[in-house]
C-alpha positions, 0 to 999 in steps of 0.5 A: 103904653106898654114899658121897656126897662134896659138894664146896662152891666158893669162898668156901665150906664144909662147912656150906652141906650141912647139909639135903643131909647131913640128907636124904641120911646115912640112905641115904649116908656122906656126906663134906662136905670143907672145902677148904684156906683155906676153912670149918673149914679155914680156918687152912691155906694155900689152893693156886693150882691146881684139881688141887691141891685135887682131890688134897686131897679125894681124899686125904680120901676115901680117909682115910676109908676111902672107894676108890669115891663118888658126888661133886657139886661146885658152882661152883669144886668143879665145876672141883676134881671134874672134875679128880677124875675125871681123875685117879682115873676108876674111883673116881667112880660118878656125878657131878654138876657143879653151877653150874659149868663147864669154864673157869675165867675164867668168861665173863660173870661178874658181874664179872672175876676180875681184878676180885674179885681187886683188890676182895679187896685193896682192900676186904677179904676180909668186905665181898668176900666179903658182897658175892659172896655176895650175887648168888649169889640171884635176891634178893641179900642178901634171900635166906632163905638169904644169911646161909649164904653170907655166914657162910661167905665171910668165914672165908676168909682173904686168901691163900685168897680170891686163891689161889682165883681164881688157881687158877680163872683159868689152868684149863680142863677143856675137852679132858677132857670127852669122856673122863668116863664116869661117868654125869654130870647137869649141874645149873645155876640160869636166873638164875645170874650167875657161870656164864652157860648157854654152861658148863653147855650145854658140859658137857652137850654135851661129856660122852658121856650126860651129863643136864642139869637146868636150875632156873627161878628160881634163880641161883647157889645153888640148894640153897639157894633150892630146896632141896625141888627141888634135892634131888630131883633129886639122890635121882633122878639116885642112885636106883641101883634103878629 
């Protein structure tokens, strides 16, 4: 059986896949890593660097006895598996960078990184946390599914919630773009507030062959807003037979 390896971002975890894991472990070994710092990994310390963490989820594939993978990555995760293709390129089978792209001070966030990292200090990780979460849906906190997020934000503790934007801020994935080979689909929401369409267009443009699915509606948090369409544009991108 072939695997499927679901990298979350930040401020998440393994449990935002529970309807990925549902529809996709009957044809897939599904892998839903949680991240140092964050989700049921919560007790560990969080790295500052992107590669840091690609090297954590390489080493639990391959602790599962896992050498090749099909692997998506949302958000930070789309930073954390770009780097997972840098370094382990023969391992990837096909790949998906969802609500990401290749730089990581994320131009036209909703707000600065510096300023998350100030508002993480100043006002806690629970209410930041709460708070992030919230514009990751076209609604906000109205969102069906904004408790999913919410619910994960604020396991992380502080050292994870400022590691993590440390490590975003000073990473770019620019100049490996166009040495990806594995077939890539570039997945992003219309609405999405944190990564605005100059990073998903960069990632489409720069990565040879790569596709590029653009959802109506959503913002930044699309399998959960939609999942019913989230979900069958993943079954087709790793539909191997047709």
């Amino acid at each position: 059986m072939q695997a499927l390896v679901f990298v979350h971002g930040y401020l998440g975890g393994s449990a935002q896949w529970r309807d990925q894991v549902d529809l996709f472990a009957p044809s897939f070994r599904v892998i839903t890593p949680d991240l140092p710092g964050f989700g049921l990994n919560r007790d560990l310390d969080a790295p500052d660097e992107i590669g840091a963490f690609a090297d954590y989820v390489l080493e639990q594939v391959s602790a599962a006895g896992v050498e090749r993978f099909h692997l998506v990555g949302h958000s930070m995760g789309g930073m954390i598996v770009q780097e997972m293709v840098a370094r382990a390129p023969e391992r990837v089978e096909r790949l998906v960078l969802y609500g990401t792209g290749p730089v990581g001070l994320l131009p036209g966030r909703f707000e600065s990184i510096a300023e998350s990292s100030r508002r993480v200090v100043a006002d806690g990780v629970e209410a930041t946390g709460r708070r992030i979460s919230a514009t990751w849906f076209v609604d906000y906190e109205r969102a069906p599914n904004y408790p999913v997020c919410a619910e994960l934000a604020v396991l992380a503790s502080e050292q994870a919630a400022l590691a993590g934007l440390a490590a975003m801020e000073k990473w770019s994935g620019e100049a490996a773009l166009a040495g990806i080979a594995s077939p890539t689909l570039v997945l992003w929401g219309d609405c999405d507030r944190t990564y605005l369409w100059s990073q998903p267009q960069q990632l489409w443009q720069g990565i040879p062959g790569a596709r590029l699915a653009v959802i109506p509606g959503c913002a930044h948090a699309v399998h959960l807003e939609k999942p019913k369409l989230f979900n069958a544009i993943l079954e087709d991108f790793l539909d191997l037979d047709r």
